[in-house]
N, C-alpha and C positions, 0 to 999 in steps of 0.2 A: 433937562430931565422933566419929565412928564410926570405932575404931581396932581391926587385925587381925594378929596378931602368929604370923608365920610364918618359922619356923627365927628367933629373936632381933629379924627384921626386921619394919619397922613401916610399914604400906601405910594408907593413908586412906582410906577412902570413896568419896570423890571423887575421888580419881585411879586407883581401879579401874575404874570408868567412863570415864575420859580412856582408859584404856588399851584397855578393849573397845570403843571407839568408832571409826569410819574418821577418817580425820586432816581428809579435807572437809566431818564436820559442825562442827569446829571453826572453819571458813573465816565472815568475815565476812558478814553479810548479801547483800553486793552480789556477792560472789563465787560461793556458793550459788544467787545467781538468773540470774548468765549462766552456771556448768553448766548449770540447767535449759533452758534455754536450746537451748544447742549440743545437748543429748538429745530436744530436741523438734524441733530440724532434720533433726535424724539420723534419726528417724523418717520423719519426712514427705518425704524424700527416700528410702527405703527402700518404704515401705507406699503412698503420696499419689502421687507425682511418678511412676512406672512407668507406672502406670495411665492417667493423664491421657497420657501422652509415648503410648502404643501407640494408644491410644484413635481417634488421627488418622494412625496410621500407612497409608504408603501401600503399603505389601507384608505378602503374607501367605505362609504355608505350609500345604497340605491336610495332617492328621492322620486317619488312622484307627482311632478310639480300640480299644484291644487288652483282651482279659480281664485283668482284676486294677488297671485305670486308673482313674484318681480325677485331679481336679483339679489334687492340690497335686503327685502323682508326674508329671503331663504337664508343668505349670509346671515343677518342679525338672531335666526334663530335660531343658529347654531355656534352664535357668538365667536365666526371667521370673518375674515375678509375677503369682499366682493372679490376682487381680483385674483384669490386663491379659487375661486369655485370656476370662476369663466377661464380663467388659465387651464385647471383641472379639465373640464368639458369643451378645453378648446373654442371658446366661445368670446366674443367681444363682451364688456362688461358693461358696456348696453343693449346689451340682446336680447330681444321679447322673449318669453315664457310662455310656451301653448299647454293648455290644461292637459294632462297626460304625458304631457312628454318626460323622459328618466334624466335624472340630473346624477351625477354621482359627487358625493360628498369630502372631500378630502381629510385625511386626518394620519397623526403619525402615531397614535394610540389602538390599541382594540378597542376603542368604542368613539362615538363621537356624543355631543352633548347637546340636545334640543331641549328646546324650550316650548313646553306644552301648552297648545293655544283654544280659545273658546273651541266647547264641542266637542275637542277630541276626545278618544278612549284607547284603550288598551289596542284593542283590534283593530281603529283606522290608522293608529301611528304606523302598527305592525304590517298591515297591508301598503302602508305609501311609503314604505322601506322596505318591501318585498323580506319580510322577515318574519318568524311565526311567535305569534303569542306569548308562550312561555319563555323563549332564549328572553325577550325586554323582561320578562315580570321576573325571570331567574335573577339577570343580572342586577334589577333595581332593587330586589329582596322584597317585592309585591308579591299580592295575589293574583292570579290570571283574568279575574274579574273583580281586581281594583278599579275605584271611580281616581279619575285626573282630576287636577285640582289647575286651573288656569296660573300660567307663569312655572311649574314644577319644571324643575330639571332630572331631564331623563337621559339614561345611560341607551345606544344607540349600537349593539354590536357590528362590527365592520368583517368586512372582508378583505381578501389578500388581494393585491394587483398582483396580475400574472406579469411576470416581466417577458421578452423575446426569447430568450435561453428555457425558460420554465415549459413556455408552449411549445417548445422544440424536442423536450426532452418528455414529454407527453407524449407527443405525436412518437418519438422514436420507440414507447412501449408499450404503443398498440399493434398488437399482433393482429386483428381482423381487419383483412382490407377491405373497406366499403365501398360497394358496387357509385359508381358515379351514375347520378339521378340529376337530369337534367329538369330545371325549374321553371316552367314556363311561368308564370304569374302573369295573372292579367291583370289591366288598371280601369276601377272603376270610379267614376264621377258623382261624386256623393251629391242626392237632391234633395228637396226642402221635403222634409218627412223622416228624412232617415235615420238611423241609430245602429248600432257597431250591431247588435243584434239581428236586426231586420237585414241590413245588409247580408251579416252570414246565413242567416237564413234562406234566403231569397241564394246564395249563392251555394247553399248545400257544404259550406265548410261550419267551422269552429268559431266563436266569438275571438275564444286563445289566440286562433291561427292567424285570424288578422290584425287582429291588436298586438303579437309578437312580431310576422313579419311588418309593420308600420311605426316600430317603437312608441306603442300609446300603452296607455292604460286601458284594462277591460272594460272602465266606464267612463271612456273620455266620449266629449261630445262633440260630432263632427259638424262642420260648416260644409254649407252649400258650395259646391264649384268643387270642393275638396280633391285630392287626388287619392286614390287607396289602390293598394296593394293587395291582390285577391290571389292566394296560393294555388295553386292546380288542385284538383282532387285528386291527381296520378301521385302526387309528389306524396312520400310518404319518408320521415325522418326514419332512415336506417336502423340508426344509431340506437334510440330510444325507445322501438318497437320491437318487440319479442311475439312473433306470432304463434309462439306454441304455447306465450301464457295462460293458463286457464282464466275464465272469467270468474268474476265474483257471482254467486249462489245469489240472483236478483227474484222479490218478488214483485206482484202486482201492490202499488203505493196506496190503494185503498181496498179494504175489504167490501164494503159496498159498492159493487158496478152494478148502474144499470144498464149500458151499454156503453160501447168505444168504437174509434175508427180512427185511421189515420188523418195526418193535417193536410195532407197535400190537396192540390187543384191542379186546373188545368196546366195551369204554368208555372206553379211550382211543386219542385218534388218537395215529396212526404222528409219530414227529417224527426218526426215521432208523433204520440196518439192524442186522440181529445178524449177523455175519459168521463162517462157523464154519471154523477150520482146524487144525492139528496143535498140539498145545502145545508152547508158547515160540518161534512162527515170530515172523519179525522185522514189524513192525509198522513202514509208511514215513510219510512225510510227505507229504500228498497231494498238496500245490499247493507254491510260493515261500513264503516267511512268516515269520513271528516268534513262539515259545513264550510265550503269553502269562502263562498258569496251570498250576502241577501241583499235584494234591493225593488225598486218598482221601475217596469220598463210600459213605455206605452203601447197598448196594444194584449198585452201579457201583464197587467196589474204587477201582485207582489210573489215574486221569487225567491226559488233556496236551491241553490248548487250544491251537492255535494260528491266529492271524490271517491274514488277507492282503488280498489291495488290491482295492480300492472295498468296504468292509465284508464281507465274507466271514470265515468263521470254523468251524475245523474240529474236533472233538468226539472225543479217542480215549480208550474207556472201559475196564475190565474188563483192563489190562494188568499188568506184570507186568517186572521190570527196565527201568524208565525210563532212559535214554541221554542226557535235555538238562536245561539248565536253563534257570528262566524268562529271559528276555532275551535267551536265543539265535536267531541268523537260522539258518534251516533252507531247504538246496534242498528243490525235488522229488524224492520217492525214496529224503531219507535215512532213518536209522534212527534211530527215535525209542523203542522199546521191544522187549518182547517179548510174544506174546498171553498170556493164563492159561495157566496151569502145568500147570490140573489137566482145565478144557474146553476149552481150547483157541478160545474163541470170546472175539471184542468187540463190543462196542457203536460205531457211528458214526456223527456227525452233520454235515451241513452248515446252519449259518445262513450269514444274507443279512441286513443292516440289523438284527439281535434278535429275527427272526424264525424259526423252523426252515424249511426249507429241503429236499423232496422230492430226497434224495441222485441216485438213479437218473437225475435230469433232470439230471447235469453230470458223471456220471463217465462212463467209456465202456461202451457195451454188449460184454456177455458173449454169446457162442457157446454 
């Protein structure tokens, strides 16, 4: 026996080993194997059991995945497991994440629970879950223009999975048979310069129309070589267009004009006007509606979308002191900016259904 003699004292061999050892591998045979045991449950309830529990879940949440997201950062911030969301979306639970792309959220509750990160607010949670303002601020007993507090848990309303029977029995109680509309789309090859805007522009559709048929976001950013999906101008959604709704009662978005003209050129068609007037006139809201979007695009400085009723949708470009925020209702008239600072001229557009929409045919004629 191997003896070790430290300060007078005399230590064994074998009980320096008892001593570096945990006190469980001492534990009998039978006790060593129900640990293992209890740590293989733990597991499989942890990693196994999430996944199958989401897998049949009957609600979900739209995400739209942001720069810098990965899997395991979307899972984590909504305190699921990876394997639930890539199971959910069909996806390998290593599979890139492209900026825009919709993720849907799994959950067996009406809401699901994020974790609120640098930056956010009320109105971008609400836009990259395709959901309005007030349902998140209803449900968390906020204000509509509460500040977020970095780490806060916020309540996420969901929506229902359609199951096969559901959209079967939809389809069996529409009575209006829709004319079948054939979809030509063409595909174009996104180049170094381009942006979802420029593209629709240049193609005489809707930002909407192609960011919906391409499943992106309105303001995802595309890469060179890209492939996109450009809708026909024939193709017109049946369904969702009512061409005997009247329009909204539009004015002209500045009281001072000193002149206007349309945007088009040679080679591109017009798809609304350049309005020129003194800089920093106040800039109105055309019709009734809702601030859908603000942002800065290049080419087109700082913008504000706003909607109105039977699909219309109004375009102000090239501004300069923004006045609202997304999810604000706007009358007619008010003020929603001011023009450039420096020409005094904007850009503006009316669509109709994601389509542009010849301004001059709905505002009032000028003297």
């Amino acid at each position: 026996m191997l003896k070790i003699y430290v300060k007078n004292k005399v230590f064994k061999y074998d009980n320096l080993i008892r001593l570096s050892m945990p006190k469980w591998y001492f534990e009998n045979k039978k006790m060593r194997f129900l640990r293992l045991i209890l740590y293989l449950s733990v597991a499989i309830c942890v990693y196994i059991y999430p996944s199958s529990l989401y897998a049949n879940s009957s609600n979900y949440v739209n995400y739209t995945v942001q720069k810098g997201d990965t899997l395991f950062s979307v899972a984590r911030n909504y305190s699921i497991n990876v394997n639930s969301i890539a199971n959910f979306n069909k996806l390998s639970n290593k599979a890139n994440l492209n900026v825009g792309m919709k993720l849907k959220i799994p959950t067996q509750n009406k809401h699901v629970t994020y974790t609120v990160q640098k930056g956010d607010t009320l109105s971008s949670v609400a836009r990259n879950h395709s959901v309005n303002v007030n349902s998140i601020a209803n449900l968390n007993k906020l204000n509509s223009k509460a500040n977020l507090n970095t780490g806060m848990k916020l309540k996420i309303p969901a929506q229902a999975v359609k199951n096969t029977a559901q959209i079967n029995q939809n389809n069996q109680n529409k009575n209006v048979k829709k004319p079948a509309v054939k979809q030509n789309n063409s595909v174009y090859t996104v180049k170094k310069g381009d942006t979802l805007f420029s593209v629709a522009r240049n193609h005489s559709v809707s930002v909407d129309a192609i960011a919906k048929l391409n499943n992106l976001s309105n303001k995802a950013n595309l890469n060179i070589g890209m492939k996109l999906k450009i809708p026909s101008k024939n193709v017109v959604s049946q369904s969702n267009v009512n061409n005997n709704a009247p329009p909204p009662n539009f004015i002209w978005p500045t009281r001072n004009i000193l002149t206007f003209k349309n945007d088009g050129t040679a080679e591109v068609k017009a798809i609304g006007l350049i309005i020129f007037s003194k800089p920093g006139t106040e800039i109105l809201s055309s019709a009734n509606g809702t601030v859908r979007k603000i942002g800065k695009m290049h080419g087109y400085g700082e913008y504000v979308v706003i909607s109105h009723q039977n699909r219309y949708m109004t375009v102000y470009s090239n501004l300069s002191g923004i006045r609202v925020k997304e999810g604000d209702e706007v009358n007619i008239g008010k003020v929603i900016a001011s023009s450039n600072n420096e020409t005094g001229r904007i850009h503006f557009q009316i669509d109709h259904a994601g389509r542009p929409a010849d301004p001059l045919k709905y505002l009032p004629k000028r003297s």
